[in-house]
mmCIF file of the C-alpha atoms, coordinates in Angstrom:
data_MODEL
# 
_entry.id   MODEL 
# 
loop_
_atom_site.group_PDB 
_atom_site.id 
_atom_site.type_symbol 
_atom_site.label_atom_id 
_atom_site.label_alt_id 
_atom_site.label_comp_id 
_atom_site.label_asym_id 
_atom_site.label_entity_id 
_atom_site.label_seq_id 
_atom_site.pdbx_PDB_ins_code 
_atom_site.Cartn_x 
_atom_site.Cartn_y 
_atom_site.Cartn_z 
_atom_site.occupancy 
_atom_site.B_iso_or_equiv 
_atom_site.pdbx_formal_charge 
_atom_site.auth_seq_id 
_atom_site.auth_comp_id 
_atom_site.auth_asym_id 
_atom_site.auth_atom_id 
_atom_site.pdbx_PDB_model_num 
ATOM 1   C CA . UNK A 1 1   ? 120.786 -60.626 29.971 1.00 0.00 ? 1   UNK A CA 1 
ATOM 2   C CA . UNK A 1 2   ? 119.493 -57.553 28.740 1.00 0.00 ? 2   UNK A CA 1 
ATOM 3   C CA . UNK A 1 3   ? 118.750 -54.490 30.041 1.00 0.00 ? 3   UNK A CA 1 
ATOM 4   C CA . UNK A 1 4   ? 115.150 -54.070 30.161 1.00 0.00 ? 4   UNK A CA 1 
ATOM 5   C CA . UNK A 1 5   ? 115.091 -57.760 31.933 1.00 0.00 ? 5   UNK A CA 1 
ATOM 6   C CA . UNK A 1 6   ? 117.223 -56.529 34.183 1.00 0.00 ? 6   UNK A CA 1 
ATOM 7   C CA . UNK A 1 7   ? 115.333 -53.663 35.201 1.00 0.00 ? 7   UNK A CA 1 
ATOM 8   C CA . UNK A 1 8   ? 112.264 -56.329 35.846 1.00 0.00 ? 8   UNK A CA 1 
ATOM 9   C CA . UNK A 1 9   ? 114.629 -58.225 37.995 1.00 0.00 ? 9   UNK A CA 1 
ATOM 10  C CA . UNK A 1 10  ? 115.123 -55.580 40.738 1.00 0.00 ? 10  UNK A CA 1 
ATOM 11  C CA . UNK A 1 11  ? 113.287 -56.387 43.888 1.00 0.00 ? 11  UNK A CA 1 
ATOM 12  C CA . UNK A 1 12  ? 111.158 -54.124 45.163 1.00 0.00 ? 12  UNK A CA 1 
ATOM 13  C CA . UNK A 1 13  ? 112.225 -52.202 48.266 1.00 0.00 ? 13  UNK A CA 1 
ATOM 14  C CA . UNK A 1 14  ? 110.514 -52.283 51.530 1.00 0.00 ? 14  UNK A CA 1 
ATOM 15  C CA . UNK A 1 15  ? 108.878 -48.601 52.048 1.00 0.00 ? 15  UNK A CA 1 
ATOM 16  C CA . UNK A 1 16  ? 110.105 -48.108 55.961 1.00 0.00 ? 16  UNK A CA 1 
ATOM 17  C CA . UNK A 1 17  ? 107.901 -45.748 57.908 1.00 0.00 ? 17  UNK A CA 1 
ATOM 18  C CA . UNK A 1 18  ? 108.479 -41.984 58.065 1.00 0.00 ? 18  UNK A CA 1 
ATOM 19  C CA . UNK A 1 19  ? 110.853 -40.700 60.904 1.00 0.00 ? 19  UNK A CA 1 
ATOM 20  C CA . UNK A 1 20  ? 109.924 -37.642 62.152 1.00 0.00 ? 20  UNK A CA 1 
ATOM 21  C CA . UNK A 1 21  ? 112.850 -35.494 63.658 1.00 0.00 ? 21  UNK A CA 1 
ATOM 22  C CA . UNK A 1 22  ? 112.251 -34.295 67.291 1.00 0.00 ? 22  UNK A CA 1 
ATOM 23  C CA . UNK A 1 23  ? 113.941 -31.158 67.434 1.00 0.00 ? 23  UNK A CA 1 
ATOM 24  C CA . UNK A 1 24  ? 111.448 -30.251 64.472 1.00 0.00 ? 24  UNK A CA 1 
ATOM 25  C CA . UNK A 1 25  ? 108.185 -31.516 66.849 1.00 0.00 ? 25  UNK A CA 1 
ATOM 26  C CA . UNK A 1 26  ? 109.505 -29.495 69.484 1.00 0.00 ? 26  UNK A CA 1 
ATOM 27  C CA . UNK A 1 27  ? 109.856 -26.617 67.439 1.00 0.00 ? 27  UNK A CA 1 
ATOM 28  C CA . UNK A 1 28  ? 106.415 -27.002 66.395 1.00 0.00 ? 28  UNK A CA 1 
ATOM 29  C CA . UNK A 1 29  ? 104.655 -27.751 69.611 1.00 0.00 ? 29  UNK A CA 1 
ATOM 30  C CA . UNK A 1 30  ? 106.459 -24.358 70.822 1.00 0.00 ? 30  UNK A CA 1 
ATOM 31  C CA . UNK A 1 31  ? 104.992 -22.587 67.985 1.00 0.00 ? 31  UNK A CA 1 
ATOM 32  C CA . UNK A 1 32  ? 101.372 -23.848 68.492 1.00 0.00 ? 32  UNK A CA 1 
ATOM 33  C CA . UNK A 1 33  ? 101.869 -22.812 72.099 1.00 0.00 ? 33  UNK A CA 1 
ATOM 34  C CA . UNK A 1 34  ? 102.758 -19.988 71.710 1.00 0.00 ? 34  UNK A CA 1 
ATOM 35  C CA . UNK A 1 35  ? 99.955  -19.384 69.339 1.00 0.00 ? 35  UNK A CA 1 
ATOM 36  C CA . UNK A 1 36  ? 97.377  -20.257 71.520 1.00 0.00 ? 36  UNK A CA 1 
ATOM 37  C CA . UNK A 1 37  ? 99.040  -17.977 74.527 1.00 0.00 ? 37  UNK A CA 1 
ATOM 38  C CA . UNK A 1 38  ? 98.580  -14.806 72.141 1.00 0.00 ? 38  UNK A CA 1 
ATOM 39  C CA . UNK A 1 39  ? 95.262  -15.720 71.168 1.00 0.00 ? 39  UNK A CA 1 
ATOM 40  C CA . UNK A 1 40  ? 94.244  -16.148 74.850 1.00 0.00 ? 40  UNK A CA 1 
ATOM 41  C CA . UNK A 1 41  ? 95.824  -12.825 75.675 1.00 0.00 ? 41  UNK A CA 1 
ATOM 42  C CA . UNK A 1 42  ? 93.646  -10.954 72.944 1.00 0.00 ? 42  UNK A CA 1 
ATOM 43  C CA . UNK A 1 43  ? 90.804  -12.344 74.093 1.00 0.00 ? 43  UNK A CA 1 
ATOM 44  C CA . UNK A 1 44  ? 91.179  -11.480 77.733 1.00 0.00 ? 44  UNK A CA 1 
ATOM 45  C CA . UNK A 1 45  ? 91.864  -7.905  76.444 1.00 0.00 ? 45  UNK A CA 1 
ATOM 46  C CA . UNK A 1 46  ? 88.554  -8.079  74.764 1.00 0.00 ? 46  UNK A CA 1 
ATOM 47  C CA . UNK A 1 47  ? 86.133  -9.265  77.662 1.00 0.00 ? 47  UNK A CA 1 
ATOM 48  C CA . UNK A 1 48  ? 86.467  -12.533 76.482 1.00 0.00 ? 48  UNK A CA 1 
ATOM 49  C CA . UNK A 1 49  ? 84.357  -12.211 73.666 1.00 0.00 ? 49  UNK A CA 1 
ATOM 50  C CA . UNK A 1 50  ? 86.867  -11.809 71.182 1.00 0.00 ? 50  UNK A CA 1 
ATOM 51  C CA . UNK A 1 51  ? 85.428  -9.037  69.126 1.00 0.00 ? 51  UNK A CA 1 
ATOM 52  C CA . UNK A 1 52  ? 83.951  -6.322  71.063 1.00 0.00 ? 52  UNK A CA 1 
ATOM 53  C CA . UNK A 1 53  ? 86.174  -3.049  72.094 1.00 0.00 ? 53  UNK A CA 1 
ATOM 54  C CA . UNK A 1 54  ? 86.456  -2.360  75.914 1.00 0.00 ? 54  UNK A CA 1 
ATOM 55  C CA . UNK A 1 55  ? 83.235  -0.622  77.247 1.00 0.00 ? 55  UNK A CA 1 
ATOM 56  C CA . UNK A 1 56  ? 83.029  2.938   76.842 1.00 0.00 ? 56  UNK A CA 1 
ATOM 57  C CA . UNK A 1 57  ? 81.966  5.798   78.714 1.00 0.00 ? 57  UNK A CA 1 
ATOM 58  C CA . UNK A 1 58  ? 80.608  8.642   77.249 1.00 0.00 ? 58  UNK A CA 1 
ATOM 59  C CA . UNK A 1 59  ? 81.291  12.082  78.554 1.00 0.00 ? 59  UNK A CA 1 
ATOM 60  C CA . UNK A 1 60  ? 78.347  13.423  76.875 1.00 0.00 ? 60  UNK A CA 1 
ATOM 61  C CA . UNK A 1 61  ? 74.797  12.571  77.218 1.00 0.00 ? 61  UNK A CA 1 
ATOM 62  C CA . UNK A 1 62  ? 72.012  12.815  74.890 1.00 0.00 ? 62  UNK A CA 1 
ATOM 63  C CA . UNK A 1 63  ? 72.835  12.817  71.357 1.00 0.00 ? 63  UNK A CA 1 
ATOM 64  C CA . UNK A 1 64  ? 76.565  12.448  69.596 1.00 0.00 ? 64  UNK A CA 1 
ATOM 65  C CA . UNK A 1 65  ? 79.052  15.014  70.712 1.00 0.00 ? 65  UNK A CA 1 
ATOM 66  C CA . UNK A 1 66  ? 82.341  15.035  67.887 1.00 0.00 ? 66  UNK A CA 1 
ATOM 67  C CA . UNK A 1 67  ? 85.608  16.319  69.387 1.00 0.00 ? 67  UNK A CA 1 
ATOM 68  C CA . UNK A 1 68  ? 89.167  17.107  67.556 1.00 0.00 ? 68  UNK A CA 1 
ATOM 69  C CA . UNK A 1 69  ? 92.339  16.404  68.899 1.00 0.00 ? 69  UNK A CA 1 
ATOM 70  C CA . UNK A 1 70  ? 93.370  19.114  67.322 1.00 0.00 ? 70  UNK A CA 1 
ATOM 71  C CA . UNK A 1 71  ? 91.159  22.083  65.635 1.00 0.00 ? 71  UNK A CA 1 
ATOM 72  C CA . UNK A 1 72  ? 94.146  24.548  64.037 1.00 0.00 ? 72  UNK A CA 1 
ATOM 73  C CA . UNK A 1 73  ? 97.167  23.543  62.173 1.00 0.00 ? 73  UNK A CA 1 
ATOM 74  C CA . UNK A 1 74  ? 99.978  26.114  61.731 1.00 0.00 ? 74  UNK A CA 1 
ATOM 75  C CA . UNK A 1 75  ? 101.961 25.122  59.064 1.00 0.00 ? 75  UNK A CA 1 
ATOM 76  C CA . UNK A 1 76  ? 103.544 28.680  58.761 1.00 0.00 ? 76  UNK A CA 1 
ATOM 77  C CA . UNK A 1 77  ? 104.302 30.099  55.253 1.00 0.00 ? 77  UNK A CA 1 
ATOM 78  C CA . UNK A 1 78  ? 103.908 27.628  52.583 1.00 0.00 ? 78  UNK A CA 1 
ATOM 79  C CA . UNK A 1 79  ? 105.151 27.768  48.734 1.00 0.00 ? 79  UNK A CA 1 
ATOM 80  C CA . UNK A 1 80  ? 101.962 28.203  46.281 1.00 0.00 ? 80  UNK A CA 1 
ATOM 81  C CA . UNK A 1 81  ? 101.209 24.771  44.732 1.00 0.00 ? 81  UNK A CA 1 
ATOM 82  C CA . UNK A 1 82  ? 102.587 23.307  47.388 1.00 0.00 ? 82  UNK A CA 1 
ATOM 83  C CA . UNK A 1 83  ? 100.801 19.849  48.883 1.00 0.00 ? 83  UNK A CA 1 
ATOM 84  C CA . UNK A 1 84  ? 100.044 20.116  52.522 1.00 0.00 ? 84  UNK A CA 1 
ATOM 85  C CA . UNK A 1 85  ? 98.257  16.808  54.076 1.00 0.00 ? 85  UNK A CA 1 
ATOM 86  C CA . UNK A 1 86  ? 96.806  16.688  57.690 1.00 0.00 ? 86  UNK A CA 1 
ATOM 87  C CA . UNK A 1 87  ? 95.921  13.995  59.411 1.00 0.00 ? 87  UNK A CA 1 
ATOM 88  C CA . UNK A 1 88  ? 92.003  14.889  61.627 1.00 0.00 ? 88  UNK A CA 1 
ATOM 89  C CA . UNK A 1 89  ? 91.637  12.544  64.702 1.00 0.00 ? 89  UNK A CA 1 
ATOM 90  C CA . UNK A 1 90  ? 87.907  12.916  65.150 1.00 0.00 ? 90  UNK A CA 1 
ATOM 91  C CA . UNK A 1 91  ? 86.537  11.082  68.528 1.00 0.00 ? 91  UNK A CA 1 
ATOM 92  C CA . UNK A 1 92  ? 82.809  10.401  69.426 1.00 0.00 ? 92  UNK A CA 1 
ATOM 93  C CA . UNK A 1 93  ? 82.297  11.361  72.727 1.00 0.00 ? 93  UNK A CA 1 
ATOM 94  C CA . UNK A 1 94  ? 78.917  11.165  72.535 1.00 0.00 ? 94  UNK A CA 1 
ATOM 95  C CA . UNK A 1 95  ? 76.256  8.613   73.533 1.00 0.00 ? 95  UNK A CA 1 
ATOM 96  C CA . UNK A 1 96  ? 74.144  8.032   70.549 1.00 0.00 ? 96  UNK A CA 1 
ATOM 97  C CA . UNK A 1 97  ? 76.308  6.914   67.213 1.00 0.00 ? 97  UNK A CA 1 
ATOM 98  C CA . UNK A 1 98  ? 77.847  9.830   65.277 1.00 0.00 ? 98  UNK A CA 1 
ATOM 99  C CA . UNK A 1 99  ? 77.096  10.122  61.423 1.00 0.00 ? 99  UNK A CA 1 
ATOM 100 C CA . UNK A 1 100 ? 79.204  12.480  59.438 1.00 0.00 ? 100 UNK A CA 1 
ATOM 101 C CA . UNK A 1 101 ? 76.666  13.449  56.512 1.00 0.00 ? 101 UNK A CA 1 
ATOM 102 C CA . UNK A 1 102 ? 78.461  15.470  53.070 1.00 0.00 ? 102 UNK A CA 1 
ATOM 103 C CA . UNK A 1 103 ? 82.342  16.456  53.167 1.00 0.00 ? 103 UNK A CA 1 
ATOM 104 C CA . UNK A 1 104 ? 83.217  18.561  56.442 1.00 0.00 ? 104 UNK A CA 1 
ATOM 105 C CA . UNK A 1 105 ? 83.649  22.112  56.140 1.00 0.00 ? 105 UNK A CA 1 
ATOM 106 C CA . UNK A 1 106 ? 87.465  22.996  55.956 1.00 0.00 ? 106 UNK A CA 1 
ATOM 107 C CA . UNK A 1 107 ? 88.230  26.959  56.474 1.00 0.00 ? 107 UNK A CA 1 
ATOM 108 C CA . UNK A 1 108 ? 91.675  28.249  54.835 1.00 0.00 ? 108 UNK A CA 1 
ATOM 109 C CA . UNK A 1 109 ? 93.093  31.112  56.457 1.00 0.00 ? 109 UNK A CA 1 
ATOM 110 C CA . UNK A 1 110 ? 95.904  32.952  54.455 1.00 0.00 ? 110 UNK A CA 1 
ATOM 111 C CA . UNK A 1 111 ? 97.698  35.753  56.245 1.00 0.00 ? 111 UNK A CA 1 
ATOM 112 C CA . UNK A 1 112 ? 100.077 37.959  55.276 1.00 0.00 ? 112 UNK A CA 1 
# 
């Protein structure tokens, strides 16, 4: 017999269903659980809705009101050419929404 007519001769196998491992369901279901916990947690943070920051109070009333954490930086004496970066925290404390219109005014003080 040749080879091609034995290849024709092979029976077919029987396709046997898919075993799934349990360790590797448990693993998953812990996963999705654990998914669903954090999810639940941010939303409870939230109000419930999800989306929408806590509720804020402002300390001013009538208009916006800006404040700095911080409104002078010191960095001492500095190299010319030298990059300095600083980081503004700017905070509406206002109750109307703030709009910051043009670049803000920075003042450079050089001493002595």
């Amino acid at each position: 017999m040749s080879r091609s007519k034995r290849r024709r001769a092979a029976k077919p196998r029987a396709s046997q269903p898919a075993r799934v491992n349990p360790l590797l369901l448990g693993v998953g279901g812990l996963v999705a659980a654990m998914a669903l916990l954090v999810v639940a947690v941010l939303s409870s943070q939230n109000g419930g809705t999800g989306s929408a920051p806590a509720a804020f109070t402002p300390t001013y009333t009538g208009g916006p009101r800006v404040e700095v954490a911080q409104e002078v930086f010191d960095y001492g004496a500095v190299k010319l050419n030298t990059p300095v970066e600083t980081v503004f925290r700017v905070r509406n404390v206002g109750d109307a929404p703030l709009e910051i219109l043009g670049e803000p005014q920075v003042r450079l003080v050089e001493g002595c």
